[in-house]
Rosetta silent file (secondary structure, phi, psi, omega in degrees, C-alpha in Angstrom):
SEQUENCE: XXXXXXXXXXXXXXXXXXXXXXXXXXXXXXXXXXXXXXXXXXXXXXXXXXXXXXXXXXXXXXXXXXXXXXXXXXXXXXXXXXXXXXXXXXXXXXXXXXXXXXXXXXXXXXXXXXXXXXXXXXXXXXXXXXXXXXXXXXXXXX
SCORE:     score description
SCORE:     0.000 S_00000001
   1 L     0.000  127.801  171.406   63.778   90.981   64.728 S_00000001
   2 L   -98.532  159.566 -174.193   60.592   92.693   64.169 S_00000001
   3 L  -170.182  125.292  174.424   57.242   90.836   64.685 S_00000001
   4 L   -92.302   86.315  153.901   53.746   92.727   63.745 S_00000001
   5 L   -81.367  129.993  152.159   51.098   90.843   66.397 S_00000001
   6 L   -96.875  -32.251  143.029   47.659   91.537   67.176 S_00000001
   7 L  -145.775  179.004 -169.592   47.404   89.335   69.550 S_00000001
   8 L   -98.400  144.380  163.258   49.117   86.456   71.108 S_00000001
   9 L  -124.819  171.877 -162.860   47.888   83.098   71.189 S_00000001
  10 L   -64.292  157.608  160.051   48.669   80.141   73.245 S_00000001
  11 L  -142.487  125.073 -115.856   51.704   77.488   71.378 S_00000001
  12 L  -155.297  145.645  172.438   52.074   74.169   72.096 S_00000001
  13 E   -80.592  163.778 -140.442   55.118   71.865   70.952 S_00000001
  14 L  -102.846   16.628 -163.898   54.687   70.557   67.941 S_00000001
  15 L     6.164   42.034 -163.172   55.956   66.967   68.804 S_00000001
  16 L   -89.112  133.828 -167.386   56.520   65.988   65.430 S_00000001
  17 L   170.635 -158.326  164.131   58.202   62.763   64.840 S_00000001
  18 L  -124.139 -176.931 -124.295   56.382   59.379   64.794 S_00000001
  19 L   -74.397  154.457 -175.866   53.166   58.239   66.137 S_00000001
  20 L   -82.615  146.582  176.319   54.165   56.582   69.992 S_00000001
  21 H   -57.431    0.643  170.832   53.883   52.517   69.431 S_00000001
  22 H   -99.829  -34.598  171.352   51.110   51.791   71.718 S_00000001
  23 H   -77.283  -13.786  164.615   48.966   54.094   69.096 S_00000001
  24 H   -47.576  -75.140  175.856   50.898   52.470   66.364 S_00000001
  25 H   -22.462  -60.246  179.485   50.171   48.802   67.799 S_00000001
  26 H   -62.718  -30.931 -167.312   46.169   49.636   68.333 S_00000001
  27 H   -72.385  -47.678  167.358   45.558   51.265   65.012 S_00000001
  28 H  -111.374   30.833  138.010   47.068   48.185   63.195 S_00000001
  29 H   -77.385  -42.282 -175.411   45.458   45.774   64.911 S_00000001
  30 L  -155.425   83.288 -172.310   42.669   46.699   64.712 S_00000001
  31 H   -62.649  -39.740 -171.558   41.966   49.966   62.162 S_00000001
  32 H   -73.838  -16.361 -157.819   38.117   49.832   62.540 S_00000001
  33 H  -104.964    3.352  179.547   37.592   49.801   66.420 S_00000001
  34 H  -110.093    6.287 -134.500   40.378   52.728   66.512 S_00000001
  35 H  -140.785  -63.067  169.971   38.866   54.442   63.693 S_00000001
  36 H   -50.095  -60.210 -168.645   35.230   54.383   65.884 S_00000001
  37 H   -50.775  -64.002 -162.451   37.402   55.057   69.175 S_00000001
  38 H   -88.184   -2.162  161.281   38.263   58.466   67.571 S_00000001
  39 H   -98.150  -22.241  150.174   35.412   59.523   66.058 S_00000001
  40 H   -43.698  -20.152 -169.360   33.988   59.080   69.463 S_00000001
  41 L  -109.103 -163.710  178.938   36.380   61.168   71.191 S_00000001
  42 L   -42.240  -73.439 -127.946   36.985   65.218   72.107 S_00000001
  43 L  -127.372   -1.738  173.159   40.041   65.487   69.501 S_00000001
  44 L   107.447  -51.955  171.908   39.897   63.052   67.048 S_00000001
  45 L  -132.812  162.222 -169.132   42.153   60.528   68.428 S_00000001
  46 L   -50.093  154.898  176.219   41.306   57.312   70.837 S_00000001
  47 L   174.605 -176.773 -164.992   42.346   58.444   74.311 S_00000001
  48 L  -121.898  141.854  163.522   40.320   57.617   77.411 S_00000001
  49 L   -70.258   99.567 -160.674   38.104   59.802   79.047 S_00000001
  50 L   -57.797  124.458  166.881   39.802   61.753   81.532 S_00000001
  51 L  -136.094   35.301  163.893   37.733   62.097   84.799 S_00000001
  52 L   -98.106  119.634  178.960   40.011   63.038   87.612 S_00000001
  53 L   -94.912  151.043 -166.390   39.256   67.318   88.057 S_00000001
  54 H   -37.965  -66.078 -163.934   42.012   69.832   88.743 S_00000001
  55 H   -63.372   25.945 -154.410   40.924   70.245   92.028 S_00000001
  56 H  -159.214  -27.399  163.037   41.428   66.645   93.280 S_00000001
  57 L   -66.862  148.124  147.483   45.192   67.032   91.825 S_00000001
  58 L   -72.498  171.275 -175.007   47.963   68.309   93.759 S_00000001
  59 L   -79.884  -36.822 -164.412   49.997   71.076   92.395 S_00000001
  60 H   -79.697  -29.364  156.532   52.782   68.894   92.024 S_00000001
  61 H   -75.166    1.349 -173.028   50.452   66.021   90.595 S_00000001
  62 H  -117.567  -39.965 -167.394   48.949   68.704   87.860 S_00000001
  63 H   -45.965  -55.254 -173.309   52.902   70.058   87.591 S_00000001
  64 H   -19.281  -74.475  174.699   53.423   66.222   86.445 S_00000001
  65 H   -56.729  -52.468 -172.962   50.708   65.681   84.315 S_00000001
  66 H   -70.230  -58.902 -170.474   51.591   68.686   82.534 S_00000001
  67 H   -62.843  -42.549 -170.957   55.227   68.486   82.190 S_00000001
  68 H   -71.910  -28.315  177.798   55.286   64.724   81.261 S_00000001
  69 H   -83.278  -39.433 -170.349   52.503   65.825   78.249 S_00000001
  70 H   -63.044  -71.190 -172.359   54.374   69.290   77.362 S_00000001
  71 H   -34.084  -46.471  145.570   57.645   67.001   77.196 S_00000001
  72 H   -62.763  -15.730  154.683   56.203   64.479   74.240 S_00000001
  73 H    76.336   33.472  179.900   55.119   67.196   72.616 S_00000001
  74 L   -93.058  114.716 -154.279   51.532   65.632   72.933 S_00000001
  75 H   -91.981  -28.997 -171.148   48.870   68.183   71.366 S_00000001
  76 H   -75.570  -46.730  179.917   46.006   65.773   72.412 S_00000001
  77 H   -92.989  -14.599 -173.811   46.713   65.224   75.549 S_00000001
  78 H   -76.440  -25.272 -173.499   47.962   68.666   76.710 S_00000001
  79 H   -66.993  -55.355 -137.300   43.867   69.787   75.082 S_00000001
  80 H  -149.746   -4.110 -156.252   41.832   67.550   76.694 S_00000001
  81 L  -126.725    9.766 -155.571   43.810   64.856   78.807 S_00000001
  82 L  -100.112  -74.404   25.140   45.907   66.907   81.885 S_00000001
  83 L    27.669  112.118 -122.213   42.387   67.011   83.685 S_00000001
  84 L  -100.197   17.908  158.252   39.020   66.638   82.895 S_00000001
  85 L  -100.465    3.878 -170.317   37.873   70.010   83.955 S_00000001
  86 L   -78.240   -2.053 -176.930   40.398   72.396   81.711 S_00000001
  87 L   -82.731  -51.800 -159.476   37.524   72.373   79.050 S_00000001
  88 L  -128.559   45.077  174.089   34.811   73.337   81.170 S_00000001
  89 L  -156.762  153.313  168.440   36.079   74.844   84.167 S_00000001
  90 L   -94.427  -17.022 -162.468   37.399   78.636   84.447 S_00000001
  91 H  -111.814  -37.235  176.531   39.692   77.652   87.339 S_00000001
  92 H   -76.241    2.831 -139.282   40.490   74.167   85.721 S_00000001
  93 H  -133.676  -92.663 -179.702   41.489   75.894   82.533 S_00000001
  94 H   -52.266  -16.350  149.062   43.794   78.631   84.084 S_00000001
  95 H   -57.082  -30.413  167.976   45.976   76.150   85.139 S_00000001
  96 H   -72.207  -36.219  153.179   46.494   75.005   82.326 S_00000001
  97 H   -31.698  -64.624  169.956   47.146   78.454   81.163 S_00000001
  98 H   -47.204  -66.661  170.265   49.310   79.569   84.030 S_00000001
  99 H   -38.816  -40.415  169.940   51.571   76.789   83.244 S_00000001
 100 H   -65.114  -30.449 -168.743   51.888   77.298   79.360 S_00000001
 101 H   -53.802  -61.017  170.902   52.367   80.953   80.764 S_00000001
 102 H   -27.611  -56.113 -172.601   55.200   79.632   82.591 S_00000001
 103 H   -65.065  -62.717  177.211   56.942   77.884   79.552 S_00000001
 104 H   -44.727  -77.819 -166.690   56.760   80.938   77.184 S_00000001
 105 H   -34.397  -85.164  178.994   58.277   82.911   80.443 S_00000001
 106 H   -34.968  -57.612 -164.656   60.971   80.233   80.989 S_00000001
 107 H   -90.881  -53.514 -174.114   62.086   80.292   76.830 S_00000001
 108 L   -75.098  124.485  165.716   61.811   84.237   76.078 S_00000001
 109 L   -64.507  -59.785 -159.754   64.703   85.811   77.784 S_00000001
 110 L   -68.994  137.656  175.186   63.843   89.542   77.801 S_00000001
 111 L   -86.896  -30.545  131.610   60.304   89.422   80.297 S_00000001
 112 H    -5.387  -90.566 -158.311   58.899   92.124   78.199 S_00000001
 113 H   -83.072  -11.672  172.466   58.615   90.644   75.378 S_00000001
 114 H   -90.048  -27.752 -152.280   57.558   86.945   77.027 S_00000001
 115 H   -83.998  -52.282  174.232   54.886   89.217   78.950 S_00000001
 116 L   -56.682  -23.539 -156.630   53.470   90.571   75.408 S_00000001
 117 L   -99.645  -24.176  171.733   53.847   86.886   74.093 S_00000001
 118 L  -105.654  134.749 -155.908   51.504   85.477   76.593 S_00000001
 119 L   -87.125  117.957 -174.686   47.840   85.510   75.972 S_00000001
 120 L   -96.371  -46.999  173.239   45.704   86.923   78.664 S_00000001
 121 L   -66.063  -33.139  144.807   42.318   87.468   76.611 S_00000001
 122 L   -85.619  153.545  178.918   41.127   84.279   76.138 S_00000001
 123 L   -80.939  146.876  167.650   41.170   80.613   78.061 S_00000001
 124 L   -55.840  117.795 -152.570   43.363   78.120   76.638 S_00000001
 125 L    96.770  -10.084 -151.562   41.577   76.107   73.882 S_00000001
 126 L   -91.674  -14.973  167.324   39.470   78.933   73.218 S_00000001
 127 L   -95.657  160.085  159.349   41.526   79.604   69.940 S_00000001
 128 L   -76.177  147.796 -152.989   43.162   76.715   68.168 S_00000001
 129 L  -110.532  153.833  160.109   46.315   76.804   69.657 S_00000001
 130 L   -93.759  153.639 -144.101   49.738   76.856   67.468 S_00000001
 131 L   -96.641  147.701  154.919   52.320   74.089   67.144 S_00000001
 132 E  -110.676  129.266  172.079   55.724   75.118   67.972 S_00000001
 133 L  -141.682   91.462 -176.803   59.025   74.356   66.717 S_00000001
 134 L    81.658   26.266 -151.006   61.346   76.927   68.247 S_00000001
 135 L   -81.282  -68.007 -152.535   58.283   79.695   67.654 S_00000001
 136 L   -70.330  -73.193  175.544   59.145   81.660   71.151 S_00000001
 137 H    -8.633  -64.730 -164.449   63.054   80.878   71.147 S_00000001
 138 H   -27.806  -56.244  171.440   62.873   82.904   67.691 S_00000001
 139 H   -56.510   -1.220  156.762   62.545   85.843   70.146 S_00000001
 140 H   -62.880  -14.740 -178.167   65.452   85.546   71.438 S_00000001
 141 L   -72.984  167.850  179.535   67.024   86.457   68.486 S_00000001
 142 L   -80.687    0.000    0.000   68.583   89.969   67.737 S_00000001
C-alpha cells in the first residue's frame, strides 16, 4: 500500500446507520421546534449546550465521555458535546486530540506509520475532520 499525504488530518467514525430514536421521536413530533433547535445550535443539530469544562472532569470522566461518543460513532457530539471548552480552550481541545491520538495509535499496527497518521499541526476541529469507515485499519494492509 502506498499513500501520497501532505498532511494528516484528524478522522472520526463515521457512525452511519440510522438516526438514534430519541432524535427520530423529537424531529417527528414536532419538525418546526427541532428545525429552530438546530439552526440555533454549534453543528446543525438540536443538542444541549454543553457547559461542564474539561477541567472540572476527571480523566476517567472525560475517558467516558469520549469513549461512549467515539463508540456511536457520534460526529456531533464528539465536535462540540465531550466538554464545553474543546472549542475554545487550547488545553480543553488537546484532550480531545490526545485521545483521537490514542485511537489512530490503538488501530495502526506499525507505530511509524500511526505516528505520521496523527495530526500534530493543528487543534482538533480546526480542519473539518474526516468520517471513517475502516480509513486507518486500511494501513494495516500490505
Amino acid at each position: 500500500l502506498t499513500v501520497f499525504q501532505r498532511t494528516p488530518n484528524f478522522a472520526l467514525p463515521a457512525g452511519n446507520g440510522p438516526a438514534p430514536e430519541d432524535r427520530k421521536t423529537f424531529f417527528e413530533s414536532d419538525r418546526a421546534a427541532y428545525r429552530e433547535q438546530a439552526r440555533q445550535s454549534m453543528a446543525g443539530v438540536p443538542y444541549p449546550q454543553q457547559t461542564v469544562v474539561s477541567w472540572q472532569l476527571s480523566d476517567a470522566e472525560r475517558r467516558e465521555r469520549f469513549e461512549k461518543a467515539w463508540a456511536a460513532g457520534d460526529l456531533v457530539h464528539i465536535l462540540s458535546q465531550l466538554w464545553a471548552d474543546q472549542a475554545v480552550d487550547v488545553d480543553g481541545n488537546r484532550l480531545v486530540a490526545d485521545l483521537i491520538r490514542e485511537k489512530i495509535a490503538a488501530v495502526v499496527k506499525d507505530p511509524e506509520t500511526a505516528a505520521a497518521l496523527a495530526p500534530h499541526d493543528h487543534p482538533f476541529g480546526a480542519k473539518r475532520p474526516c468520517l471513517d469507515t475502516n480509513y486507518y485499519a486500511t494501513y494495516n494492509r500490505p
